[in-house]
Every structure is written in structure tokens, then in C-alpha cells.
N, CA, C and O atoms as a GROMACS GRO file, in nm:
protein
  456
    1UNK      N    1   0.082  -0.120   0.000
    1UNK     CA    2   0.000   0.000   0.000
    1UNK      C    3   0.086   0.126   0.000
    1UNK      O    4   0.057   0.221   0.072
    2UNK      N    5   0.216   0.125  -0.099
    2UNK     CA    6   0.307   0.215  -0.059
    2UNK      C    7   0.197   0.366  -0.070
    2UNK      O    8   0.183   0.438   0.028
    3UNK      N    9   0.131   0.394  -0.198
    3UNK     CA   10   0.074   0.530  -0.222
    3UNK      C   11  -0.049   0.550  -0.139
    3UNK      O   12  -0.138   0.628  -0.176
    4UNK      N   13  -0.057   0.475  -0.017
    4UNK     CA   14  -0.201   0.514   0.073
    4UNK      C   15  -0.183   0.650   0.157
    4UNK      O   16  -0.227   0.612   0.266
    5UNK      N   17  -0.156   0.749   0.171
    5UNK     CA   18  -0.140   0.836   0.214
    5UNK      C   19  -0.153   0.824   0.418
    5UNK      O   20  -0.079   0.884   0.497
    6UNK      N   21  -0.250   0.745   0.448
    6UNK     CA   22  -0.310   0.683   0.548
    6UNK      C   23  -0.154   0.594   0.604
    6UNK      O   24  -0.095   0.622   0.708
    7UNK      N   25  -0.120   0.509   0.529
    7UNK     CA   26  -0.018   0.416   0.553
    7UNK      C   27   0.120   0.477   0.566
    7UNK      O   28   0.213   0.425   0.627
    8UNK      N   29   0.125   0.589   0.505
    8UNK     CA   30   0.266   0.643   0.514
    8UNK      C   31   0.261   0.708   0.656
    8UNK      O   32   0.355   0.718   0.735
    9UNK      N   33   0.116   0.757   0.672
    9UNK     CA   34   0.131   0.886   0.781
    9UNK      C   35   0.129   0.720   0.969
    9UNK      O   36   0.147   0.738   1.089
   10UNK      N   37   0.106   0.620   0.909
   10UNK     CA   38   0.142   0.498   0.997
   10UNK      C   39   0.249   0.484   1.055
   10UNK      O   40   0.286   0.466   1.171
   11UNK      N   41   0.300   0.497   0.948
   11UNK     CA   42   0.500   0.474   0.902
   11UNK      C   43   0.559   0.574   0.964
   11UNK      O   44   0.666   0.573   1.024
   12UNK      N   45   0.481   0.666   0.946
   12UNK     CA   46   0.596   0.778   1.006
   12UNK      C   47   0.642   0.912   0.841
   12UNK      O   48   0.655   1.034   0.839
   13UNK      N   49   0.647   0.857   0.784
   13UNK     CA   50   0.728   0.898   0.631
   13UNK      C   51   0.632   1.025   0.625
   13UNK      O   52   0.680   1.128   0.577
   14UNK      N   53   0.500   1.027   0.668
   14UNK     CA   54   0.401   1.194   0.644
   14UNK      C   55   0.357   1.220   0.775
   14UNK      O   56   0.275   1.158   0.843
   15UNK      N   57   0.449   1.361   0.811
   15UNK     CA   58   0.377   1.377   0.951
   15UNK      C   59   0.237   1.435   0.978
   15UNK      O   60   0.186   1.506   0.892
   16UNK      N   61   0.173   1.410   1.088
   16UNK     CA   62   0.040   1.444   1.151
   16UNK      C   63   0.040   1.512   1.263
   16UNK      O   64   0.150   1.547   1.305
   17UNK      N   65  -0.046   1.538   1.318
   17UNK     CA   66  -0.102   1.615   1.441
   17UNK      C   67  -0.150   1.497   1.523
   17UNK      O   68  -0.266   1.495   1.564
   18UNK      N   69  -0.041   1.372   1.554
   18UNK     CA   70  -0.143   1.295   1.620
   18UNK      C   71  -0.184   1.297   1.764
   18UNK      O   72  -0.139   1.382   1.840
   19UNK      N   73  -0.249   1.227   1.796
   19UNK     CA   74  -0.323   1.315   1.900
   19UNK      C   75  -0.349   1.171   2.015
   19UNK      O   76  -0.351   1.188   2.137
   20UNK      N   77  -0.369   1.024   1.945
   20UNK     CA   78  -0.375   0.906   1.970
   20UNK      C   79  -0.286   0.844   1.909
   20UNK      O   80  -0.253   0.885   1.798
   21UNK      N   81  -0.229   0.740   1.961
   21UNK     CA   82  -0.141   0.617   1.907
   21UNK      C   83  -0.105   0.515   2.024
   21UNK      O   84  -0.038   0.534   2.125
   22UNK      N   85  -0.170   0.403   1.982
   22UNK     CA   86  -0.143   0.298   2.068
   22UNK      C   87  -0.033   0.160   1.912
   22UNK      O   88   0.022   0.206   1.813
   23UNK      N   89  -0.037  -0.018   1.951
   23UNK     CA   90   0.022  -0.046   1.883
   23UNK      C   91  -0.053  -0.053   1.741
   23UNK      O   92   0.008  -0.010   1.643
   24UNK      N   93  -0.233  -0.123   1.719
   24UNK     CA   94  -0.286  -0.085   1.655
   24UNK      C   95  -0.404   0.031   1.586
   24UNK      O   96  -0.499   0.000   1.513
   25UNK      N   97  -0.372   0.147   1.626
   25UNK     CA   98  -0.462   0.232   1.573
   25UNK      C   99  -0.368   0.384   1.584
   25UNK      O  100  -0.254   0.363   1.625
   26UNK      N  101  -0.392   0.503   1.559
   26UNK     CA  102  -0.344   0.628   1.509
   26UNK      C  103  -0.465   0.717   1.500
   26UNK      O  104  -0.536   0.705   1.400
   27UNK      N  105  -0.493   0.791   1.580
   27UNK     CA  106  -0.584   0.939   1.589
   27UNK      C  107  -0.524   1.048   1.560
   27UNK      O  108  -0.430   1.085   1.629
   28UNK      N  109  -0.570   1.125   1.447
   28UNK     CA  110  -0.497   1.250   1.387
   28UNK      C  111  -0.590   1.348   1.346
   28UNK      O  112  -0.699   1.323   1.295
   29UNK      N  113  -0.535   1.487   1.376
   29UNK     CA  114  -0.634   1.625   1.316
   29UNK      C  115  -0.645   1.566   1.174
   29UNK      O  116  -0.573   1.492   1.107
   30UNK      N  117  -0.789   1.640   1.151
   30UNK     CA  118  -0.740   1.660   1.023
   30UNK      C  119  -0.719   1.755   0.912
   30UNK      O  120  -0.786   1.857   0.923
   31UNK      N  121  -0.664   1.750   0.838
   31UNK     CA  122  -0.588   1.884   0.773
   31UNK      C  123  -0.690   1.983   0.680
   31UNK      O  124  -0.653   2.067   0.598
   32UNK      N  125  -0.802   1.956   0.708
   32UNK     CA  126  -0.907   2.024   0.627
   32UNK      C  127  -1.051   2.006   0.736
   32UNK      O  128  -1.140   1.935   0.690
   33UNK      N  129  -1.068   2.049   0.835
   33UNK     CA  130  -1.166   2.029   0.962
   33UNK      C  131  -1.270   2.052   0.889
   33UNK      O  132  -1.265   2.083   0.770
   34UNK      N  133  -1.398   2.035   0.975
   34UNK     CA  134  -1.535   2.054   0.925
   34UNK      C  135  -1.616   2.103   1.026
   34UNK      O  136  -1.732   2.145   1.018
   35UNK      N  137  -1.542   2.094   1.122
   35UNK     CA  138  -1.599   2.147   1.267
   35UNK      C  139  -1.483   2.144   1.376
   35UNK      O  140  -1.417   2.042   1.390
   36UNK      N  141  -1.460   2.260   1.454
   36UNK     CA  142  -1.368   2.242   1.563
   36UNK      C  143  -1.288   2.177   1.598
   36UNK      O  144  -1.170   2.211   1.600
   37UNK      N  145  -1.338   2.045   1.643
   37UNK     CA  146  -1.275   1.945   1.661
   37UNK      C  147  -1.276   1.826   1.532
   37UNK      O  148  -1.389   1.782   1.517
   38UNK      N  149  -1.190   1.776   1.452
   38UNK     CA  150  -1.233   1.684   1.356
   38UNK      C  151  -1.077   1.630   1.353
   38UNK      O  152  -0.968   1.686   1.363
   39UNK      N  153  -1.115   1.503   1.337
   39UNK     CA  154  -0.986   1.370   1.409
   39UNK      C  155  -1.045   1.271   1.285
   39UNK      O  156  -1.150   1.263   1.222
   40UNK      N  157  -0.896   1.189   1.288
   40UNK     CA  158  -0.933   1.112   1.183
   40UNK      C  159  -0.899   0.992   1.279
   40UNK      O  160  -0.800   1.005   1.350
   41UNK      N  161  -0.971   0.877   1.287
   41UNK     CA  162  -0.887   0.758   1.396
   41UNK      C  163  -0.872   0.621   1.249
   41UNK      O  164  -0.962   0.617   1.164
   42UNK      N  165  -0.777   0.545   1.244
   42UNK     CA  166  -0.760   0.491   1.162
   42UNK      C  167  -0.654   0.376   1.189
   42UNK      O  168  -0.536   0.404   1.210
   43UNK      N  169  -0.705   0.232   1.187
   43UNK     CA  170  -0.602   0.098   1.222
   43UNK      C  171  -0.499   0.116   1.130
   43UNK      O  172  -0.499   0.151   1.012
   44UNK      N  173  -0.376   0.073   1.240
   44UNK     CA  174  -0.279   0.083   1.181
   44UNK      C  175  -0.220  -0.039   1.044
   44UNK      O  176  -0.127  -0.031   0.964
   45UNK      N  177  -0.322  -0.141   1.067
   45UNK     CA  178  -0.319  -0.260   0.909
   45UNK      C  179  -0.426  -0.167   0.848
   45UNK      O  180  -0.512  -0.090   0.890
   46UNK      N  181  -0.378  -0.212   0.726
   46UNK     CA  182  -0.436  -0.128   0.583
   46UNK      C  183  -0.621  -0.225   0.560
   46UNK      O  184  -0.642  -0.335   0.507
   47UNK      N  185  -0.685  -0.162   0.602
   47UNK     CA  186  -0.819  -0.229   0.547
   47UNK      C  187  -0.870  -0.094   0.424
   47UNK      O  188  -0.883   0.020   0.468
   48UNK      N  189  -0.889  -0.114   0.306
   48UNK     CA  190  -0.961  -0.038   0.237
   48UNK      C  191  -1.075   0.048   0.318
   48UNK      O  192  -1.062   0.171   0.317
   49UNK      N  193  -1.220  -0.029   0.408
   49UNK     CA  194  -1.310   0.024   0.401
   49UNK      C  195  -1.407  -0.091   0.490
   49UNK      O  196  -1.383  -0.208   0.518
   50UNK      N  197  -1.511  -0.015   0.519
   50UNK     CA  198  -1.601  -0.117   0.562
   50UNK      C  199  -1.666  -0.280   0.467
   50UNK      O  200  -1.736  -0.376   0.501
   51UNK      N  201  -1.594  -0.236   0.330
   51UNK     CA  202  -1.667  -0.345   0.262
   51UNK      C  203  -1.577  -0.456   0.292
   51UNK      O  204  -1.627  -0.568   0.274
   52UNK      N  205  -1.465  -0.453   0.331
   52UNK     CA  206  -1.362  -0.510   0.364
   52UNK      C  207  -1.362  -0.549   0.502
   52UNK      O  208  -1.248  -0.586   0.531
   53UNK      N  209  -1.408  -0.554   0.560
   53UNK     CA  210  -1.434  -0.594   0.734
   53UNK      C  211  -1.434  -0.754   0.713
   53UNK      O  212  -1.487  -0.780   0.605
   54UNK      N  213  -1.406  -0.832   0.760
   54UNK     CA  214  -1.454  -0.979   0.760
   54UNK      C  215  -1.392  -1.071   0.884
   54UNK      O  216  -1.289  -1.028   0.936
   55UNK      N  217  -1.435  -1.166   0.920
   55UNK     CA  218  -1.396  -1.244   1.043
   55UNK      C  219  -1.308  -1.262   1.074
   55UNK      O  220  -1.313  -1.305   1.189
   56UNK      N  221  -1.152  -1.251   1.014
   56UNK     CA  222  -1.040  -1.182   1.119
   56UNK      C  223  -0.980  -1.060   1.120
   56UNK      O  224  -0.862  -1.036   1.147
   57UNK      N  225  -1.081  -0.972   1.085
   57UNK     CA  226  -1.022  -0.816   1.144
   57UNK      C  227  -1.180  -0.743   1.200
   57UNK      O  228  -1.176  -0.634   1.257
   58UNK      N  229  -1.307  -0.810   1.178
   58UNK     CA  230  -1.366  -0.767   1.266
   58UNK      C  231  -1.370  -0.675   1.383
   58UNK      O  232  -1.438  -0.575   1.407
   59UNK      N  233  -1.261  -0.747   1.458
   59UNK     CA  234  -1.236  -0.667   1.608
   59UNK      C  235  -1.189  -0.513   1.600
   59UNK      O  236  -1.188  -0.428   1.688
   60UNK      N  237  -1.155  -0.506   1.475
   60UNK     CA  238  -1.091  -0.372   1.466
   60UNK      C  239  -1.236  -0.309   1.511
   60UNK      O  240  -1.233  -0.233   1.608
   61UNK      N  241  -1.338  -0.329   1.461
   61UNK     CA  242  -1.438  -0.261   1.456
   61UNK      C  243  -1.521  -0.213   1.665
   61UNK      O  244  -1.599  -0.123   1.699
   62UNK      N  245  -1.469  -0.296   1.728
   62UNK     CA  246  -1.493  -0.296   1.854
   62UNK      C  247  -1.391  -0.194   1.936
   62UNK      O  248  -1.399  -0.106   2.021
   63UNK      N  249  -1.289  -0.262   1.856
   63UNK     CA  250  -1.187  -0.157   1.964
   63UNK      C  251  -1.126  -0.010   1.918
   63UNK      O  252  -1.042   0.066   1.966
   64UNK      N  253  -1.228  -0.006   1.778
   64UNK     CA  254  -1.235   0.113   1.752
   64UNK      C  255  -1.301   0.222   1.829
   64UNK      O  256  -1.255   0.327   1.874
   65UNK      N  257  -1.439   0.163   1.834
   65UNK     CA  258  -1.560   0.232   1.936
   65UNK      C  259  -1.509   0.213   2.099
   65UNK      O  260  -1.586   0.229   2.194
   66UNK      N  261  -1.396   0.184   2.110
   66UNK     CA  262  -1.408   0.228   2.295
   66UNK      C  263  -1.313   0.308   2.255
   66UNK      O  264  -1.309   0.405   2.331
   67UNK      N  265  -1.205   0.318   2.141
   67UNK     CA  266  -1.098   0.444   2.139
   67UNK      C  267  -1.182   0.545   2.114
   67UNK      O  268  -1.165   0.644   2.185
   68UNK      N  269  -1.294   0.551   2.012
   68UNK     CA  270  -1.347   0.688   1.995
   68UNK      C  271  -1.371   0.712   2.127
   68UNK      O  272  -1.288   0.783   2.182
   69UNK      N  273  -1.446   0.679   2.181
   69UNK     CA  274  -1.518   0.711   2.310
   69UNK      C  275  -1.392   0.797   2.422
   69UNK      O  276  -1.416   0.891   2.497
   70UNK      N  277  -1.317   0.757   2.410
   70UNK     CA  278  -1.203   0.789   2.513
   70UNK      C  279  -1.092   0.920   2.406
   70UNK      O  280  -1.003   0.977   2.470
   71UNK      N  281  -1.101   0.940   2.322
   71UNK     CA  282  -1.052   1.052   2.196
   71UNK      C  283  -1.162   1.132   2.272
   71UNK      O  284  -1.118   1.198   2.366
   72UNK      N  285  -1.311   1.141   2.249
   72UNK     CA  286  -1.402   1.215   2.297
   72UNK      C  287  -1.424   1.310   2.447
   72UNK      O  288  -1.462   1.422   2.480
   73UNK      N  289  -1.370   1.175   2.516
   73UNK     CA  290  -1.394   1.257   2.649
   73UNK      C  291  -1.265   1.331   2.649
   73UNK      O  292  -1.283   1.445   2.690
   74UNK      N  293  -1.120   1.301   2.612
   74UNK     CA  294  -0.986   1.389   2.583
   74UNK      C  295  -1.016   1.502   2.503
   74UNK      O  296  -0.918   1.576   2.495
   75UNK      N  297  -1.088   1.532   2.457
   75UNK     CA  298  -1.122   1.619   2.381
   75UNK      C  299  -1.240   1.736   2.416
   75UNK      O  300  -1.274   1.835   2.352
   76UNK      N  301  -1.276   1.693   2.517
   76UNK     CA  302  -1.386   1.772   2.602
   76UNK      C  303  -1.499   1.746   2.520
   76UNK      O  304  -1.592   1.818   2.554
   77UNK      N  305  -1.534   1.654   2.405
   77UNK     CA  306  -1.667   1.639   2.317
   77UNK      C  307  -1.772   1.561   2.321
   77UNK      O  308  -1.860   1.548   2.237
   78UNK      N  309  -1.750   1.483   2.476
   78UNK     CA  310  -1.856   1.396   2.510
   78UNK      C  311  -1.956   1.426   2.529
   78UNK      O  312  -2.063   1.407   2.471
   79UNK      N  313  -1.911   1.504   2.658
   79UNK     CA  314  -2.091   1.597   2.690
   79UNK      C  315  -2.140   1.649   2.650
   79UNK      O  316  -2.241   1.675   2.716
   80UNK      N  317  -2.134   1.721   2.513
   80UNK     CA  318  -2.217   1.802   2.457
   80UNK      C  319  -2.258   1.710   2.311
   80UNK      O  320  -2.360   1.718   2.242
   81UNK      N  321  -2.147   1.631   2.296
   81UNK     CA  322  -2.203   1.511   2.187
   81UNK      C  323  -2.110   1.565   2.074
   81UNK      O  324  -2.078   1.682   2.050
   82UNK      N  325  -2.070   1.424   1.999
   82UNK     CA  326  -1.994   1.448   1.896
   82UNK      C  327  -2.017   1.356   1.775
   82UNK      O  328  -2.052   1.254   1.835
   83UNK      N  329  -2.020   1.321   1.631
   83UNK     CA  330  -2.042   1.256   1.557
   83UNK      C  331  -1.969   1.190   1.556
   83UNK      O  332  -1.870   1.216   1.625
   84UNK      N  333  -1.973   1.012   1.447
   84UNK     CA  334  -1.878   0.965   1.399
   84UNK      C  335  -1.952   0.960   1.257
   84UNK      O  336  -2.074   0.952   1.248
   85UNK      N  337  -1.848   0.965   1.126
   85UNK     CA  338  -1.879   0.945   1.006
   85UNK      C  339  -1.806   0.826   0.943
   85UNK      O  340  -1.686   0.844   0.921
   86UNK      N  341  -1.846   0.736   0.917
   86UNK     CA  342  -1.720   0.626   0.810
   86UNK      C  343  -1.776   0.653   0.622
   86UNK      O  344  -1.870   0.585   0.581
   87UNK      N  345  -1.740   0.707   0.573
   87UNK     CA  346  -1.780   0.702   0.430
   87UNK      C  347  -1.741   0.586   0.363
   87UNK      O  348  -1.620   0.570   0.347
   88UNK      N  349  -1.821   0.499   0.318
   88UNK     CA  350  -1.758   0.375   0.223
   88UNK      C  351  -1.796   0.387   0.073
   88UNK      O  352  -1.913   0.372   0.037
   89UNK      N  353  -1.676   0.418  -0.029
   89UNK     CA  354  -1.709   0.428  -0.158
   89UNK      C  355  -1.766   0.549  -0.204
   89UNK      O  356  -1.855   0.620  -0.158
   90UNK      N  357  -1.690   0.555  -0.314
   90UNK     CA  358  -1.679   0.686  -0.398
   90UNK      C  359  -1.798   0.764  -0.424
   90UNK      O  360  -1.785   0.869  -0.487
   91UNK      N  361  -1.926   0.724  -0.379
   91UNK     CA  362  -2.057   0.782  -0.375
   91UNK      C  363  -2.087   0.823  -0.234
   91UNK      O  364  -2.179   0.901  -0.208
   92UNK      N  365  -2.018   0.777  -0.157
   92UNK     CA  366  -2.024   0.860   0.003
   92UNK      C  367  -1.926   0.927   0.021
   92UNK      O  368  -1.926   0.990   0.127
   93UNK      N  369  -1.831   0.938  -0.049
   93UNK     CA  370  -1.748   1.020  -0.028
   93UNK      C  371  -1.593   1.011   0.021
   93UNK      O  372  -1.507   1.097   0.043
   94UNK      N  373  -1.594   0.867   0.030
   94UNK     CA  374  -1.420   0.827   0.045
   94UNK      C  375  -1.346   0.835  -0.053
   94UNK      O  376  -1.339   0.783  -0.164
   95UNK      N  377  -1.279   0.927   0.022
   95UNK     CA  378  -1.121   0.967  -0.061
   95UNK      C  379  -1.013   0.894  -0.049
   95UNK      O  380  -0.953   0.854  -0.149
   96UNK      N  381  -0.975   0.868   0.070
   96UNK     CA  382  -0.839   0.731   0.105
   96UNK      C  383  -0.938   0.597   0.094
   96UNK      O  384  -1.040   0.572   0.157
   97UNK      N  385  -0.888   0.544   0.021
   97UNK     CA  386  -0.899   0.386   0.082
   97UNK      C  387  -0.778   0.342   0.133
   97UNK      O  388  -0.673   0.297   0.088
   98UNK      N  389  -0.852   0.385   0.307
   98UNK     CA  390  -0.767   0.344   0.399
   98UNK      C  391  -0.878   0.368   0.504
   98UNK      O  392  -0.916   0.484   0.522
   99UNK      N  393  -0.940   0.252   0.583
   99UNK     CA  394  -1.128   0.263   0.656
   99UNK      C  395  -1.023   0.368   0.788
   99UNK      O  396  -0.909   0.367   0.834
  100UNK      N  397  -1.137   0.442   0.802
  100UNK     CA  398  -1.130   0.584   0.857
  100UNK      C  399  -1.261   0.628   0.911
  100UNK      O  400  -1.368   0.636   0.852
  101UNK      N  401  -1.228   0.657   1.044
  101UNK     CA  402  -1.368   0.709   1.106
  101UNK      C  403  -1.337   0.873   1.124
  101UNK      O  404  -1.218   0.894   1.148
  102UNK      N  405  -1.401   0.967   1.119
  102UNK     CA  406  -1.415   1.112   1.141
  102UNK      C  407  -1.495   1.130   1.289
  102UNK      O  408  -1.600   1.065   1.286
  103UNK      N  409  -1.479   1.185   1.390
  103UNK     CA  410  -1.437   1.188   1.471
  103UNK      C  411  -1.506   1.369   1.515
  103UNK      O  412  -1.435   1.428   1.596
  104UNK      N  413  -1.589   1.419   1.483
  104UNK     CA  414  -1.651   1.570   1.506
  104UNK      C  415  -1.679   1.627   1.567
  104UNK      O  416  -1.786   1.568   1.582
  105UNK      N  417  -1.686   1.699   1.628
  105UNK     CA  418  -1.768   1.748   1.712
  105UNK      C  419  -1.726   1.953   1.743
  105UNK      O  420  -1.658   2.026   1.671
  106UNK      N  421  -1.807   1.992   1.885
  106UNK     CA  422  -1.720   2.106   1.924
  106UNK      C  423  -1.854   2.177   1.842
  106UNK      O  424  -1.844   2.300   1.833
  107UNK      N  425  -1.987   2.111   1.777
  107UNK     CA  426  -2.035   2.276   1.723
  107UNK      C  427  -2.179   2.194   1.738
  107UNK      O  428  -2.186   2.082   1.788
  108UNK      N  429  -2.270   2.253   1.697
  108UNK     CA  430  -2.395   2.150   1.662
  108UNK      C  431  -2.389   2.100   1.515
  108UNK      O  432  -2.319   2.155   1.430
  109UNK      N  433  -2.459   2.004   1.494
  109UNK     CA  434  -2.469   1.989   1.350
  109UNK      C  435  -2.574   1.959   1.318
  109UNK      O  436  -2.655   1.978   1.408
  110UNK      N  437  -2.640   1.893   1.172
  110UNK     CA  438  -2.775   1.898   1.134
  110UNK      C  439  -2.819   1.768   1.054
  110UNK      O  440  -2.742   1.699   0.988
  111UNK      N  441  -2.955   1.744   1.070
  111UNK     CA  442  -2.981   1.653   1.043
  111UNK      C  443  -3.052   1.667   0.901
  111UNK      O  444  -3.108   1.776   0.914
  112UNK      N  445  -3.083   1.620   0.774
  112UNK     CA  446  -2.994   1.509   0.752
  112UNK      C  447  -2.827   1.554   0.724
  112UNK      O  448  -2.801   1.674   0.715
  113UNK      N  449  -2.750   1.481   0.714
  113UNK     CA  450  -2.599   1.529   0.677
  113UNK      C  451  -2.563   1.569   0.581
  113UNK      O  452  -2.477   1.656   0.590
  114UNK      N  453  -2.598   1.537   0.473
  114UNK     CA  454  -2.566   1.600   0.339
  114UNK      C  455  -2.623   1.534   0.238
  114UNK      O  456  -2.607   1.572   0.122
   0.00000   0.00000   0.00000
């Protein structure tokens, strides 16, 4: 996955604003916000996307949702509430294929999303 942009900034080779890093996962600003607070959290193995999830990387998907949760309260964005977005495929709007949750909050936002 040398040209994943996602994978380099893993590596080290593109720096970030990171903000989280344990052995598998990486929380980073991101370089074009949409609201106040906007974090990108992203496993450190290369999965394309949610279409790509399957019975041995599953778990990513669990121990994703207790890192958001804990990014959130570090962030002061619990209590007032914060989004998560995963876009899968070029009609929702993913740009890396590299599965990526967005991470929002810090303003109100609106329903429907876009």
C-alpha cells in the first residue's frame, strides 16, 4: 500500500497532528476540519473500508468504538455530543482507501448530513 497516504502517515514517512497512538490504531487532526474538533482515527493494518471488514479483522471494529469514546472525552466532546462518520465508496465520499472514522464534534450539527 506504498501510495495510501493513510499508511505512510502509519509509518511515520508523512507527519500528523497525532493526537492518539497505541500499537494498533493512530488518531490525527485533520488537515481540512469541518468542525472544531475533527480527528481522523484509523487501524494501523491497511483495510480499504467497511466493505472489507470480515472475520479476522472484525475486532478492529470494537476496539475502535471504545478508542473513539475515550478521543471524545480527551477532547472535552462527550458531553455536549460528537459525531462519527465512516464514508464507504466513492458515492459517500471516500477519498483514502484506507477505513477511517471522522471523529466531530465542538459545534452542533444537522440533520440530515448531506
Amino acid at each position: 500500500m506504498e501510495e495510501c497516504i493513510f499508511c505512510k502517515i502509519v509509518s511515520k514517512e508523512v507527519k500528523s497532528n497525532i493526537i492518539y497512538e497505541d500499537d494498533s490504531f493512530i488518531a490525527f487532526r485533520d488537515i481540512n476540519p469541518q468542525a472544531p474538533t475533527h480527528l481522523l482515527l484509523i487501524p494501523k493494518i491497511h483495510i480499504n473500508s467497511l466493505n472489507d471488514i470480515n472475520e479476522e479483522n472484525v475486532n478492529v471494529l470494537s476496539k475502535l468504538c471504545l478508542i473513539i469514546k475515550k478521543i471524545a472525552s480527551s477532547e472535552k466532546i462527550a458531553e455536549e455530543g460528537y459525531r462519527v462518520v465512516v464514508n464507504t465508496g466513492a458515492n459517500a465520499g471516500q477519498a483514502v482507501k484506507h477505513l477511517h472514522f471522522h471523529i466531530l464534534g465542538g459545534r452542533k450539527f444537522s440533520w440530515p448530513p448531506g
